[in-house]
N, C-alpha and C positions, 0 to 999 in steps of 0.2 A: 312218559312218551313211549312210544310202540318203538319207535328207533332203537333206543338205549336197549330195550328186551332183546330185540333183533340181533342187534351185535353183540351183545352178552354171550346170547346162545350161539353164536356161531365159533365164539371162543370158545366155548368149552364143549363144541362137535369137535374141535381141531385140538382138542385134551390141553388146551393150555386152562391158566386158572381166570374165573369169571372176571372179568373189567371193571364190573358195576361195583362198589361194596357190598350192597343187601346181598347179593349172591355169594361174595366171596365170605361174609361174615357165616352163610349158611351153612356152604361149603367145610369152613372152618371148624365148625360147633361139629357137624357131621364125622368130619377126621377124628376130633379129640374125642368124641364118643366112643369110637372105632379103636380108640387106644395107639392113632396114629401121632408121631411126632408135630409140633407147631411147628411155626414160622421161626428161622431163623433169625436171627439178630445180626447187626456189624453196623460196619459206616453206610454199607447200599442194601437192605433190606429186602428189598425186590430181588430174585434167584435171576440168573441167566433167562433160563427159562421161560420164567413168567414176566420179564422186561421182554425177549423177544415176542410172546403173547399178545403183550399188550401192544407193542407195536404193531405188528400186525395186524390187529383187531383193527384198531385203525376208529376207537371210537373220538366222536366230532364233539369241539367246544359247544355246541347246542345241545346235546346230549350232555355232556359232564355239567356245565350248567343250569341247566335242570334238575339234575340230582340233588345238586348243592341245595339246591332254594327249596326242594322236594323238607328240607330239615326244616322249614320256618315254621311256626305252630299255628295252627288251624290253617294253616294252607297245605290242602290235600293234591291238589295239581294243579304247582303254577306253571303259569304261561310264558311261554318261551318261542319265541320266532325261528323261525331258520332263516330267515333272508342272507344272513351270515352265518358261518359258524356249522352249517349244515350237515358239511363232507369232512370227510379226513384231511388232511393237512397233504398237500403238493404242490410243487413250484409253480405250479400254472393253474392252478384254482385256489390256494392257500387265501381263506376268507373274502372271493368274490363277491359280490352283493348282486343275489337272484332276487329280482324284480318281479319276476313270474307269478301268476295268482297261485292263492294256498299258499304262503310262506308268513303270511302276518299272523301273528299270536290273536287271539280275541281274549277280552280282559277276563278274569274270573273273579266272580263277585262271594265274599264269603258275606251270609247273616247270621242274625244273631243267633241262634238255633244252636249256629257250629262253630260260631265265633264269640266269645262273650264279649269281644270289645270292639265288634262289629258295630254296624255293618260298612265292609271297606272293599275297596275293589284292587286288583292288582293286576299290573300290566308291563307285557316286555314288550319295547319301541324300537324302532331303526330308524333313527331322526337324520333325515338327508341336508344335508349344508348345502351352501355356496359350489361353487367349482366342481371339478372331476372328483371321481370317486373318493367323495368326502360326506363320511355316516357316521355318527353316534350311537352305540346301542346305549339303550335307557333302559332302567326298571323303575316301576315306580307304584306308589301304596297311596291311596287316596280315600279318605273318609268319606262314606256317603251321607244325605240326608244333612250336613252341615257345611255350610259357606267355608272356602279355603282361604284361609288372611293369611296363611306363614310358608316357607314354603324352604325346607332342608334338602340341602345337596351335597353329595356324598363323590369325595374322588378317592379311588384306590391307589397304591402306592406301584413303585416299580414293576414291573413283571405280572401285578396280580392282575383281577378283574371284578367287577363291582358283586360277583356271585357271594365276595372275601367278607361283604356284610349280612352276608344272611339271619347275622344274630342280632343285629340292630334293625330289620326292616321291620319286624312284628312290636316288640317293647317301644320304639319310638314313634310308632302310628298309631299309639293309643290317643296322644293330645289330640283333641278336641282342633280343630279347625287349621289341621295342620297337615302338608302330602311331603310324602318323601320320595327323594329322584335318587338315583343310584347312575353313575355315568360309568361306561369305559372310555380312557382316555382315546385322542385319537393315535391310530396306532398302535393302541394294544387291546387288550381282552377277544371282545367280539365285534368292536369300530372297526372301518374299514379300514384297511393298510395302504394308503397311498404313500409314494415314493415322497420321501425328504430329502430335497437340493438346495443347500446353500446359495445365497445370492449374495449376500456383503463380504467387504475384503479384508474390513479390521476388525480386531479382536472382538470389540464392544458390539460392534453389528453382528455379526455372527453372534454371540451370546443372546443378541435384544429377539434377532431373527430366529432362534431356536425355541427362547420360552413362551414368543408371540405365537409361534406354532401350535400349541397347545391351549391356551387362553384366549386366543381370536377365536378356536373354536368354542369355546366354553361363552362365550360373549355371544355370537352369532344364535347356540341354543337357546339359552336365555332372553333373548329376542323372538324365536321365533316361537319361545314358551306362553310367552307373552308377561314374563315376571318382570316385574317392576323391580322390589330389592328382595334375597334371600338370606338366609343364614349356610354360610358355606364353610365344609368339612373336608380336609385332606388327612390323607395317614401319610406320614413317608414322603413322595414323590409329589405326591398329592397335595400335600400341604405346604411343599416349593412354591407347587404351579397356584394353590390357591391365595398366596405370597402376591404373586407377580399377577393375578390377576386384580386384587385391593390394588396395584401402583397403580395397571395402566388402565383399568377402567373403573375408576371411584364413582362411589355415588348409590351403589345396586349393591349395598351389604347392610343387611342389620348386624350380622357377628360373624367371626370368622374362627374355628375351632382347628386347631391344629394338632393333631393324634401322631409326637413322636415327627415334625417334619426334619426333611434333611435341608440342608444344606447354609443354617445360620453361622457357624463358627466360621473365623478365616484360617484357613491355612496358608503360611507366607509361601509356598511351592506350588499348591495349585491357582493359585492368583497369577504367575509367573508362569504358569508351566506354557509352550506351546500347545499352539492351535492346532487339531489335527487337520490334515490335508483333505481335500474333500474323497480321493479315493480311499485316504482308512479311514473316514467316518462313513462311509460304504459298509464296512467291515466289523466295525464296531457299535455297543450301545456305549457302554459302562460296564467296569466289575463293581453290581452292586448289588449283590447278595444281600437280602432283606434279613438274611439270620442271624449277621452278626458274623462273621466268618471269622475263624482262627485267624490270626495276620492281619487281618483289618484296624481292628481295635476301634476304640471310642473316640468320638470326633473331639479334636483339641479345645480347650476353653479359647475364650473370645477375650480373654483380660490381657489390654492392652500396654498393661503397665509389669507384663514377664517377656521374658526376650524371644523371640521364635524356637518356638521349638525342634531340636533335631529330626531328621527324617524320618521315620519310622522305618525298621527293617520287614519291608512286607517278603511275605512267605515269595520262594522260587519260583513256585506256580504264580502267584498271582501277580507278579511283573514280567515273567514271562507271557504271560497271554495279553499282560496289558500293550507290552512293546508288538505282540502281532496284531494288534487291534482285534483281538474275538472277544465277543458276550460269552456271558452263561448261556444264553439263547442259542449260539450259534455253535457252540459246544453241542447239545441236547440234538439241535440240527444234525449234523453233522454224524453224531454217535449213531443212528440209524437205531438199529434193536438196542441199545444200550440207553439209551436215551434214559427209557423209563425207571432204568434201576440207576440211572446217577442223580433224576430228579429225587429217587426215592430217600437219595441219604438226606436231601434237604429238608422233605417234608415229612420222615420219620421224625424225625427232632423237633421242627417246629410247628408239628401239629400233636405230639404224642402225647397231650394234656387232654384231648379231646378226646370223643367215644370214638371207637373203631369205626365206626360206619361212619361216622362224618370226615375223622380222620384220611381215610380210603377214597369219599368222595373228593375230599381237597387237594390229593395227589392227585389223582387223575384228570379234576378239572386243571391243574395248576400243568400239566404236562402232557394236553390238550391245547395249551394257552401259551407255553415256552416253544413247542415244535413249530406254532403258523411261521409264516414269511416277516423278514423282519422291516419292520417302518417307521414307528417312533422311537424305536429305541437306538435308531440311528439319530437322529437330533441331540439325543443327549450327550455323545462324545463334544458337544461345542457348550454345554452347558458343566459336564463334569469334568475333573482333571483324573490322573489315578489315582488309586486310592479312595473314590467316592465324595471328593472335596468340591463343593463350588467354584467356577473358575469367578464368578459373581456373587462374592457369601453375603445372604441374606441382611448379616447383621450390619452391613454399609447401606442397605436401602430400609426396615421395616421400621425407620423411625417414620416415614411417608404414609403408613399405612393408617386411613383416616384423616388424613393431612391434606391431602391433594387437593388442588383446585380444581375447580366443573365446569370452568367456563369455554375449558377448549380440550382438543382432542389428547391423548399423551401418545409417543411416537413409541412408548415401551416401556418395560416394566421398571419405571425409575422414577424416585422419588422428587418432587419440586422442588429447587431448591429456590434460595435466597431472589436470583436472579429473572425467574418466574413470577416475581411478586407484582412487577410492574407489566411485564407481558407485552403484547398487543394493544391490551385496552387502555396501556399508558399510566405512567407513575400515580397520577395525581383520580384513577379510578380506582376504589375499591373491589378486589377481586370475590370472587367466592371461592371459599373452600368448605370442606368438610369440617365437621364439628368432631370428630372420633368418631373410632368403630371400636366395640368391645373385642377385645382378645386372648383364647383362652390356651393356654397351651397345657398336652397331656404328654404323660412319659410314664412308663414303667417303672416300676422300685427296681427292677433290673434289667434298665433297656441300656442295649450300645448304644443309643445315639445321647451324648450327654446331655445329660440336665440343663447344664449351665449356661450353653446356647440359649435355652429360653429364659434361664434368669439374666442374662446380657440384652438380650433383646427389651427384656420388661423394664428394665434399668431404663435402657436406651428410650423406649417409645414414653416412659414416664414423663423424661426429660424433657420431650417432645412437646409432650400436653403441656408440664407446666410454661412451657414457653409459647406456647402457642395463645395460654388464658392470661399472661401477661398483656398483652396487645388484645385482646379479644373485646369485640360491643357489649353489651348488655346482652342482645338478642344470641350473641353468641354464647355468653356463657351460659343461657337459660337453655340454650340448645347442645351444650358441651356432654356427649356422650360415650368418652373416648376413656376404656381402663382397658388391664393388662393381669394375668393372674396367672402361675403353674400350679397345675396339680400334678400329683402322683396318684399312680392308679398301683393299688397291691396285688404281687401273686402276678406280676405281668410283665413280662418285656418287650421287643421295639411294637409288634401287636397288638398293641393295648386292645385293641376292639375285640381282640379274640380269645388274648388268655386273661381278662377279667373283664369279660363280657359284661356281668351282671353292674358291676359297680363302675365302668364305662357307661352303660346305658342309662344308670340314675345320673350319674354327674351331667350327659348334654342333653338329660330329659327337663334338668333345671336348670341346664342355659336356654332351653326352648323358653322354658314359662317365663326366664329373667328375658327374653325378650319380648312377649307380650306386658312383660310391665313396665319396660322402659317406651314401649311404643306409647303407652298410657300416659306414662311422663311426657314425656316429647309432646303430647296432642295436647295435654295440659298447659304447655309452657308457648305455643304459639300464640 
């Protein structure tokens, strides 16, 4: 993009050091040839200097996104809208949605020439919803010259934005009749930021009203995709929301892969803790540092038969900011020129597995994406406690998942119970439910987020099934397609997508194919 060059060079007219990586990696080589000193090391990476630089510089999530995707192979220049995302970050334009002609991306088609696993087209969207300023940005990878039957969706985790998969859009769009979507959630990346206000008064509502915030949206796209059922992927946050979106709209899932999700274990404190007020959840998202943060530690097992566990002694800082209700976001905010070099100590660390240049582009898009105005990540102070705990853990709903009945609306992301059997349509009518959804959970050999959540969960939803093929018709069990699996991905932690990209991408390139062959099953057994 002519932007990104734009603003590069205007950094370093102003002698700060280039914004872009490609530049600063040249820059770099240039010094050390020159027999000048490298780059410092520490906890903030980034010098004074070149954090005031970069702020100033003032380059736009449209630009840093870009960059990012600039790394996928055989895509020499993807497309990238500005409708969003356009300008620098300010309180009164911070991610506006320009309407204006010239802002929409045109798709870029790569062939076989320059693509050997062509020919595919690729495309950045801004999918306008329902209501006021409510937009999805999408990316998405589409095979051409063959019929689409499957159809992968990809949500990022806290804080990120869907740029976070760069490494799985190219390996995973090689299957044969298959497109890949890439979402930012609403409220973060480059979706619009419309303001989050509370409306229910008890706990549960407020919990039901926050996660519906995000998965109404996810529902409304998909409708207006026009998909019938997908196979849906969250990392992290991602794989909450793609949680709660299996409760409350069953029916529209072939499989559900979940990359390291939060929020399955219970903690007996955050189930208890109060509800923030609606002016600190104004103030607040969550402390929830994607990297595993010192003082955090690993979320508690779900084994119901050890006694609750003692509090955890979270570090000074991190219950200090949690009692004034500020994010990591709002910090970043807040620091002005600093900004850049306190992001820098997060994503020196949790990117520092990677090549330099991509490395560099993931700071800058990631702190690009932390300064906008903040809107979703206000929602989540009513879905997290401190400490990063579910005030609603997973592991009391995902035996639902696959379960649910179709025959009527669900009011939220909660499971059917017992008492849902008779319903409306009355005891003595035969309800419909789902038959299973396959579900796969991944985790790092050294991820914070424990393991064990998803071996409780798999326990859990085992249970489920066999109870459910107890009472089941014939027609039912012929159509029973409901299992549960953890994998560990080596050489990776909570990231998995990132620091074992390679053997990430074979493991859901064959959950892809395992769902083309259960769809063969299922058409078989009708």
């Amino acid at each position: 993009m002519a932007a990104a060059d734009s603003a590069d060079a205007q950094a370093r007219e102003g002698g700060g050091k280039p914004m872009l990586a490609r530049h600063r990696a040249k820059q770099e080589a240039e010094a050390e040839a020159q027999g000048q000193p490298g780059a410092k090391s520490g906890h903030f990476p980034l010098s004074y200097k070149e954090g005031l630089s970069q702020w100033w510089a003032g380059i736009s999530p449209a630009v840093t996104e870009n960059h990012v995707l600039s790394f996928v192979p055989y895509l020499r220049q993807p497309p990238t809208h500005t409708q969003t995302g356009g300008k620098p970050a300010s309180n009164d334009s911070s991610m506006k949605v320009d309407t204006s002609g010239g802002k929409e991306a045109q798709p870029v088609m790569t062939d076989t020439e320059t693509d050997p696993y062509g020919p595919r087209m690729w495309h950045s969207d801004l999918v306008p919803l329902s209501g006021k300023n409510r937009f999805l940005n999408e990316f998405s990878v589409e095979r051409l010259e063959e019929e689409t039957q499957n159809n992968l969706v990809m949500l990022h985790g806290y804080g990120a934005g869907l740029g976070f998969f760069y490494k799985q859009f190219e390996p995973l769009s090689r299957l044969a009749h298959w497109k890949l979507y890439a979402l930012d959630m609403p409220g973060m990346g480059r979706s619009s930021r419309p303001p989050f206000n509370i409306k229910a008064k008890d706990r549960e509502g407020k919990v039901n009203e926050a996660e519906s915030w995000f998965v109404d949206a996810l529902e409304e796209w998909r409708i207006k995709k026009k998909i019938d059922k997908m196979t849906l992927m969250g990392h992290s946050l991602g794989g909450y929301m793609a949680v709660c979106y299996a409760l409350k709209y069953p029916g529209h899932l072939n499989k559900l892969i979940l990359a390291s999700p939060f929020g399955i274990p219970e903690d007996p404190y955050a189930v208890n803790e109060a509800m923030p007020t609606e002016a600190e959840a104004n103030q607040l998202a969550a402390e929830f540092a994607e990297s595993g943060t010192e003082g955090v530690g690993q979320q508690p097992s779900t084994n119901q038969k050890r006694p609750p566990p003692p509090r955890r002694p979270y570090s000074k800082w991190v219950t200090t900011l949690w009692d004034a209700n500020i994010s990591p976001f709002s910090i970043v905010r807040l620091a002005g020129p600093l900004g850049p070099r306190l992001v820098s100590g997060w994503t020196s660390r949790r990117f520092s597995h990677l090549p330099a240049e991509e490395a560099e582009a993931l700071h800058d898009y990631s702190y690009s994406l932390f300064r906008q105005r903040g809107s979703g990540e206000y929602a989540l102070a009513y879905i997290l406690a401190p400490g990063a705990f579910a005030r609603s853990p997973l592991i009391r709903r995902v035996q639902g998942v696959g379960r649910q009945y179709l025959d009527a609306a669900h009011s939220g992301p909660e499971p059917d119970g017992a008492a849902a059997a008779s319903g409306k349509a009355g005891a003595d009518v035969k309800r419909v439910r789902e038959t299973g959804v396959p579900v796969v959970f991944y985790y790092g050999d050294h991820d914070w987020m424990d393991v064990k959540g998803g071996h409780d969960a798999e326990e859990k939803m085992a249970a489920e099934r066999r109870k459910a093929l107890e009472n089941a018709t014939a027609e039912e069990k012929r159509m029973e397609n409901g299992d549960v699996k953890v994998q560990i991905v080596k050489k990776a932690g909570h990231h998995v997508y990132l620091d074992g990209a390679d053997e990430f991408n074979d493991m859901v390139a064959e959950e892809m194919r395992d769902v083309e062959a259960r769809q063969e099953r299922l058409e078989g057994a009708r």
